[in-house]
C-alpha positions in Angstrom: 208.4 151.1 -76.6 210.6 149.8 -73.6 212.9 146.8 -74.3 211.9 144.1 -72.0 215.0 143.1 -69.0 215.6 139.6 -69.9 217.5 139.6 -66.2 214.9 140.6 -64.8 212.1 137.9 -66.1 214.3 135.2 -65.2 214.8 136.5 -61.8 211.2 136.6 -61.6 210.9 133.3 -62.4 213.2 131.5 -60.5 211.7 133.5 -57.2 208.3 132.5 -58.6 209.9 128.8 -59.0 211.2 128.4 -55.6 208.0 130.2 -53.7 206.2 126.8 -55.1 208.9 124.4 -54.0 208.7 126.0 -50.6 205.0 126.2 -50.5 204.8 122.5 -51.6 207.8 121.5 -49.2 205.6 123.0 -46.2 202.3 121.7 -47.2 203.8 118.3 -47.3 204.4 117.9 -43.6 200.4 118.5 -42.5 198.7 115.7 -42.0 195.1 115.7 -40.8 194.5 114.8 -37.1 191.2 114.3 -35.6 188.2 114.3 -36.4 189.3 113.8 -40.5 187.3 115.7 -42.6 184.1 115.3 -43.5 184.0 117.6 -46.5 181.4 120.0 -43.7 182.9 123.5 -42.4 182.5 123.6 -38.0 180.4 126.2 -37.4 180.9 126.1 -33.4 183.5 124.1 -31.5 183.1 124.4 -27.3 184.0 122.4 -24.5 182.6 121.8 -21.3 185.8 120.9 -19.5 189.7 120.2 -20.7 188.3 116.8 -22.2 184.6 116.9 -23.1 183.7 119.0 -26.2 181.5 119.3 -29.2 181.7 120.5 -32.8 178.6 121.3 -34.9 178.5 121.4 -38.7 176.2 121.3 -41.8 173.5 118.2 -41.9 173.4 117.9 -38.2 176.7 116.5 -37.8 177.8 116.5 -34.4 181.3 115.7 -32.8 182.5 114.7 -29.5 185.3 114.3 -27.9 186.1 112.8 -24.4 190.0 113.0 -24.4 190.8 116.9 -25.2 190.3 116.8 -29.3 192.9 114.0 -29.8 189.5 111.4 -31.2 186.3 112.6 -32.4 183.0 110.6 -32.5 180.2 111.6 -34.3 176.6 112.1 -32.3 173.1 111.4 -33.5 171.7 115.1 -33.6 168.2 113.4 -35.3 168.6 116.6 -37.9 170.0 117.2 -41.3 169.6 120.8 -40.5 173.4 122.7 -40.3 173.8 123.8 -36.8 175.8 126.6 -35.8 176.0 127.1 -32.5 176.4 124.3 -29.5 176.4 125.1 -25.2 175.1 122.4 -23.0 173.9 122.0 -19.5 176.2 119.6 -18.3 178.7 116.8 -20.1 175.8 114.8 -21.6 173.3 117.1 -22.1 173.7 119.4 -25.3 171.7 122.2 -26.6 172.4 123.4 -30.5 171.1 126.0 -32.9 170.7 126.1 -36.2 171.2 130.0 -36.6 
C-alpha cells in the first residue's frame, strides 16, 4: 500500500476551492437580457432584416422582435404544438414547422 501525499490533497483542494470561486465570480456578472426565459428551448431563431426577427419554441411560442433582439414580444401562433423551424414571406407574414 502507497502512503497517501497529504501535500498533495490539499493542493488539490484549494485548486478545486478556487475553480468554484472563479466559476461563481463569473456566473455572477450574467444577467438575462431579452426575451427572459420562458423555461422553453428556441428551436429556430431568423430574421428577415437587421430588426425584424422571430424565435420559435415548444407550445407554439413565438417571439418577435422589431428593434434587432434588444425586446421580444410574444405572437399568437393558434398552436401548442413545439415548432422548430420559422422563414416568412415578407416582415408580417410567417411560415413555421413543427418538424
Amino acid at each position: 500500500m502507497t502512503p497517501r501525499n497529504p501535500m498533495k490533497k490539499s493542493l488539490s483542494s484549494i485548486l478545486f476551492l478556487l475553480f468554484i470561486l472563479h466559476v461563481q465570480t463569473i456566473s455572477a456578472q450574467w444577467t438575462w437580457q431579452n426575451p427572459l426565459p420562458n423555461a422553453h428551448p428556441l428551436w429556430s431563431v431568423t430574421f428577415v432584416n437587421e430588426n425584424t426577427g422571430y424565435t420559435t419554441s415548444d407550445l407554439g411560442t413565438i417571439k418577435r422582435t422589431d428593434d434587432g433582439g434588444q425586446t421580444w414580444t410574444i405572437q399568437n401562433s393558434g398552436t401548442t404544438n413545439t415548432l422548430r423551424d420559422v422563414s416568412f414571406a415578407d416582415t408580417d407574414q410567417v411560415l413555421t414547422s413543427k418538424r
